[in-house]
C-alpha positions in Angstrom: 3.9 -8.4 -2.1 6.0 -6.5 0.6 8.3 -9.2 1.7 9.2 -9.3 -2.0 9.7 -5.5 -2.1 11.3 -5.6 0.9 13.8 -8.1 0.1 14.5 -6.6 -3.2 15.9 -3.4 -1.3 17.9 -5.4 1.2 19.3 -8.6 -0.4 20.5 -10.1 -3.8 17.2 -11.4 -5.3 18.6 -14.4 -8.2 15.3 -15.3 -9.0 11.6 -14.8 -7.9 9.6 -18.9 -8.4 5.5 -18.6 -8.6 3.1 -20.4 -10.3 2.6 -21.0 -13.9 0.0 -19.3 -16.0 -3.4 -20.1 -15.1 -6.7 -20.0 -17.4 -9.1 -17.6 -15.9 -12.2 -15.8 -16.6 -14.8 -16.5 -19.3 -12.3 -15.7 -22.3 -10.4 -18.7 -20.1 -7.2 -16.3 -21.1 -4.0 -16.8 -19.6 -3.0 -14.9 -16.4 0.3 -14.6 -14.5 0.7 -15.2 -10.6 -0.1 -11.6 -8.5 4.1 -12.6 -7.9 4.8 -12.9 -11.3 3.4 -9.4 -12.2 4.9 -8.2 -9.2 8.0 -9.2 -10.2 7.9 -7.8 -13.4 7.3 -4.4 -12.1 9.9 -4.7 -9.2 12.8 -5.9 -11.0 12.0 -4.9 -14.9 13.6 -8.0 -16.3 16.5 -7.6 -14.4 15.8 -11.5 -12.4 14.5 -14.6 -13.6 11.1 -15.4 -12.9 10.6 -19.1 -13.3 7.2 -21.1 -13.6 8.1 -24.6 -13.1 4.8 -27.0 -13.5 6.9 -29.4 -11.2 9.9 -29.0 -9.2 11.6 -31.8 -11.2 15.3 -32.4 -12.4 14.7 -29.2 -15.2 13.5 -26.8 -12.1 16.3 -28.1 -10.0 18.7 -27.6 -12.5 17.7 -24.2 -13.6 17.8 -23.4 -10.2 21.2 -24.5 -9.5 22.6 -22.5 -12.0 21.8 -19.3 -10.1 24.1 -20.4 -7.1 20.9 -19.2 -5.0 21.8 -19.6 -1.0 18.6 -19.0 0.8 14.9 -20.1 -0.3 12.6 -17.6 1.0 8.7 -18.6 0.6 5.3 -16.8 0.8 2.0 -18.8 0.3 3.9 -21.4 -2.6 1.3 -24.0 -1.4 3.8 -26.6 -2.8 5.7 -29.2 -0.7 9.8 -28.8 -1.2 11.3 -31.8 -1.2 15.0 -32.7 0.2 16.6 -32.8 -3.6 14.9 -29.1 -4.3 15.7 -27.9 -0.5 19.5 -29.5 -0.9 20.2 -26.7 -3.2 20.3 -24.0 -0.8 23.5 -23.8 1.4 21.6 -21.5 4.2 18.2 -23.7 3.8 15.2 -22.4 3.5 12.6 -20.2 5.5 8.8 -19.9 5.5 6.1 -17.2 6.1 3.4 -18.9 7.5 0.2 -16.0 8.8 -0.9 -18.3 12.3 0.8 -18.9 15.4 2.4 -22.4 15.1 1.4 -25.2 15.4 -2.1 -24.0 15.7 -3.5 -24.1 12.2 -0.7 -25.6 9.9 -1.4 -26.5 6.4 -3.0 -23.9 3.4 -5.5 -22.0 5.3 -4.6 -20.7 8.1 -6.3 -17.6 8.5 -9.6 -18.0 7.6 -9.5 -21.1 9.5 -8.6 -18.9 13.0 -12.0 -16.4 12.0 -14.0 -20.0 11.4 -12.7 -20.7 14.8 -13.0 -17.4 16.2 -10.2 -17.7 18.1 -9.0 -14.7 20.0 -5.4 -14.3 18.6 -4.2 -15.2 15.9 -0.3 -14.0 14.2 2.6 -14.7 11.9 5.0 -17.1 12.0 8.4 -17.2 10.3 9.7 -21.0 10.3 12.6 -23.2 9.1 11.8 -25.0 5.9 10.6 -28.9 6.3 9.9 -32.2 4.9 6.7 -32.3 6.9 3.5 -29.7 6.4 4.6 -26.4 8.3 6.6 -28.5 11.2 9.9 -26.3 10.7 11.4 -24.6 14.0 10.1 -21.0 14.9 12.8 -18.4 13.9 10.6 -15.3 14.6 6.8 -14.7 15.4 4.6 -11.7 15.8 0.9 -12.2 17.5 -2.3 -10.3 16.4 -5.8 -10.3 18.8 -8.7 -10.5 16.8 -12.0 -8.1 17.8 -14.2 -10.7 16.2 -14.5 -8.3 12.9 -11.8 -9.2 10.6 -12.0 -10.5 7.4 -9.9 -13.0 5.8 -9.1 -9.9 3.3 -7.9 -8.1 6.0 -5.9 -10.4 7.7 -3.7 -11.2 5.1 -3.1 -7.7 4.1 -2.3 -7.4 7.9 -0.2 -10.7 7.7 1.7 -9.7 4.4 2.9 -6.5 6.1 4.1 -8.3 8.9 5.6 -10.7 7.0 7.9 -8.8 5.4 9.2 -6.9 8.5 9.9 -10.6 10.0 11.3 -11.7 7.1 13.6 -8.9 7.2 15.2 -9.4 10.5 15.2 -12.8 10.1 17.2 -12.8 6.6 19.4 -10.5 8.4 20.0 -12.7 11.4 20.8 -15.6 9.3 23.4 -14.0 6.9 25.6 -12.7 10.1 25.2 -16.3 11.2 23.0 -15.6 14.6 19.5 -17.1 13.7 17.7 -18.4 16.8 15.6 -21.3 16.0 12.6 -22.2 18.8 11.2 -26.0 18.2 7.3 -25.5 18.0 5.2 -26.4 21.3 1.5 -26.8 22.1 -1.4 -28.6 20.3 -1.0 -29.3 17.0 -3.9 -28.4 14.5 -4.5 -28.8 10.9 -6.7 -26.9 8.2 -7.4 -28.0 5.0 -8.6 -26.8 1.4 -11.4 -24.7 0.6 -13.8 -25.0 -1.7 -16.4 -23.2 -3.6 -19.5 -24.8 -1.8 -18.3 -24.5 1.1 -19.3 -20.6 1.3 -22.9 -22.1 1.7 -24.9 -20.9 4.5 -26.7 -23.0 6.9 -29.6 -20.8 8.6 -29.7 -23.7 11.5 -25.9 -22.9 12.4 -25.8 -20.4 15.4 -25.6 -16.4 14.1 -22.4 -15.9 15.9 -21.0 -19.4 13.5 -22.8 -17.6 10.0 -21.5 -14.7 11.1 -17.7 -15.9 11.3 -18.4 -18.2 8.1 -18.9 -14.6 6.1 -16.0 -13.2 7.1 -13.7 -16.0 6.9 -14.7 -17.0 3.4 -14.5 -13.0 2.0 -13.5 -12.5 -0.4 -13.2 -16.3 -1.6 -14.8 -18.5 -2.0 -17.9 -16.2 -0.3 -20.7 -16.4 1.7 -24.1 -17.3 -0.5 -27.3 -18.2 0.1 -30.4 -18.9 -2.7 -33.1 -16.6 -3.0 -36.1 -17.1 -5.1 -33.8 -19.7 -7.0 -31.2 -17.2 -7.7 -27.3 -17.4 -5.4 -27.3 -14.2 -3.4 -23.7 -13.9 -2.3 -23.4 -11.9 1.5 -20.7 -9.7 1.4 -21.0 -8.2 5.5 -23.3 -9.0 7.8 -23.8 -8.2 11.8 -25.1 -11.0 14.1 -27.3 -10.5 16.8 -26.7 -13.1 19.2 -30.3 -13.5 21.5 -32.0 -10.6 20.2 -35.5 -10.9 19.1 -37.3 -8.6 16.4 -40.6 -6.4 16.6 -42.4 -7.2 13.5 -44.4 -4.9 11.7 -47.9 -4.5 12.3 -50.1 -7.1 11.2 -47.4 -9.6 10.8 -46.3 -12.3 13.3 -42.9 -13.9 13.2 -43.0 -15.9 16.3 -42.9 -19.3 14.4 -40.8 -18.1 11.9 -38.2 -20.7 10.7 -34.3 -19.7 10.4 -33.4 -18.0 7.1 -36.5 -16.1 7.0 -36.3 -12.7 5.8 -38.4 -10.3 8.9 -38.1 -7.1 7.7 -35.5 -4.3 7.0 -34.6 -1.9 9.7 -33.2 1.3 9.3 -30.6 1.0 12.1 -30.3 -2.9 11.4 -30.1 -3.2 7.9 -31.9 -6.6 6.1 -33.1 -8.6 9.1 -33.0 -12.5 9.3 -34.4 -15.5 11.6 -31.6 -17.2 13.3 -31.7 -20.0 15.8 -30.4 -17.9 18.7 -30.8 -14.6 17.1 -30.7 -12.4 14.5 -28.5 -11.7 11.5 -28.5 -8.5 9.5 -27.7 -8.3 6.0 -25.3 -5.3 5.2 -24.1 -5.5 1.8 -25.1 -8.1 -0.6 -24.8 -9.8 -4.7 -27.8 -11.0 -6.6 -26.7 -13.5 -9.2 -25.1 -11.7 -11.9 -26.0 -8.3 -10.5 -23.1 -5.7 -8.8 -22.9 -5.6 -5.1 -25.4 -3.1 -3.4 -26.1 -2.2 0.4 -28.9 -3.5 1.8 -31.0 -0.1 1.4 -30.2 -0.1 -2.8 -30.7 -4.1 -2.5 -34.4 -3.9 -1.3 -35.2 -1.1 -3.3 -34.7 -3.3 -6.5 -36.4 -6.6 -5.0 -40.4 -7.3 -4.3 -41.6 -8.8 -1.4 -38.4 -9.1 0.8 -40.0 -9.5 4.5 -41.2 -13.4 4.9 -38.8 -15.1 1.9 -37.1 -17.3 3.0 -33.5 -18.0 1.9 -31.8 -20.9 2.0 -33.5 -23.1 -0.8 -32.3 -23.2 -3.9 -36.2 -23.5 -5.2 -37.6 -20.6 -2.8 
């Protein structure tokens, strides 16, 4: 949370508004927002944290009574609308980890690795009715080598954040904000879910290879393997290579998602369509994550399985 951290050393916080309690793990107990607990340890009770279901007349009206006079957001993924926006004399601002308009809406960045697109960046906006559509009030670009993970990214994103948040709270409380209309294609992303961490052996490597990355750490990269979900944690594609199989073995027909051998300087090497893919660190079904080496230690007859089927 360093835009909260930050802000809480260089402006009046009133109130800090996350998420309610959600029910998680298999005791389905109830756990606070990563904000909320952040919160708690920043400001020790000294400001409000409030956990509005809706942003009704009881949100607006608790709200109001803090005389708040800038709304500063962070991954909310709710929509303000002009009554909750209206109490804000100075508006509100938006931290928003892509270069706008490419990729507006919830998930931006693992969109941009899906994508691979060679930049991606932060974007510090104006508040608006519409889905991410505000004015540009500050941006900061980031290239992309084509290794990143989501995780990374938004640990990257977070401390950028806060430094543009910084200058940009500053700007607009000595009353010289600059605000830049957005320009260039417009492009949406939408929400993730669970299955969609699936891998499809017929995609190209370079495709499964962006698909692990973008979906780590949720909602993952899996596979099936003799009936059980084997979830890839990091893998390296090998776009066009071919493999030398071991003696007495012949993988020239050998469909994608077939498993040709393990390889020292490789790691756990699959059939691709236009390549290979190595497997680097993987998750059996209710088993901890392991390396490749520890992985194929523990499992019989890796080379020819073939994964992808959920009855393999």
């Amino acid at each position: 949370m360093p835009s909260l951290v930050r802000l809480s050393f260089e402006a009046e916080v009133v109130a800090v508004l996350t998420n309610p309690e959600s029910q998680k793990g298999r005791g389905l107990g109830a756990s606070a927002t990563p904000v909320a607990e952040a919160a708690a340890s920043i400001f020790q009770g000294a400001v409000p944290v409030l956990t509005f279901d809706r942003l009704g007349a009881e949100a607006r009206e608790a709200i109001a009574a803090l005389a708040p006079d800038l709304l500063v957001s962070y991954a909310y993924g709710r929509i303000f609308g002009p009554k909750f926006l209206g109490l804000f004399p100075k508006g509100g601002i938006n931290v928003h980890p892509s270069l706008l308009p490419r990729w507006r809406g919830p998930t931006p960045i693992p969109e941009a690795i899906l994508r691979r697109d060679r930049e991606t960046g932060v974007t510090v906006q104006r508040l608006a009715l519409g889905i991410d559509e505000g004015d540009i009030l500050a941006v900061e670009r980031i290239p992309l080598r084509g290794r990143e993970t989501t995780e990374d990214l938004a640990e990257m994103a977070a401390l950028i954040g806060a430094d543009l948040v910084s200058g940009v709270v500053a700007d607009i409380a000595a009353g010289r904000e600059k605000a830049v209309p957005q320009t260039g294609p417009v492009l949406y992303c939408g929400m993730l879910r669970k299955e969609d961490g699936q891998i499809d052996w017929n995609e190209p490597v370079m495709d499964i290879d962006a698909r692990v990355r973008a979906y780590f750490p949720w909602p993952g990269a899996y596979t099936w393997f003799k009936g059980q979900r084997l979830s890839i944690l990091e893998i390296v594609a090998y776009e066009g290579m071919t493999y030398a199989a071991p003696a007495g073995l012949d993988w020239d027909e050998a469909p994608p998602g077939t498993v040709l051998g393990l390889d020292k300087s490789l790691g756990l090497v699959v059939q691709g369509t236009d390549g290979l893919v190595a497997l680097r660190r993987l998750q059996l079904q209710h088993k901890k994550a392991l390396g490749w080496k520890e992985f194929a230690n523990g499992v019989r007859d890796l080379p020819g399985a073939r994964l992808g089927a959920i009855s393999s």
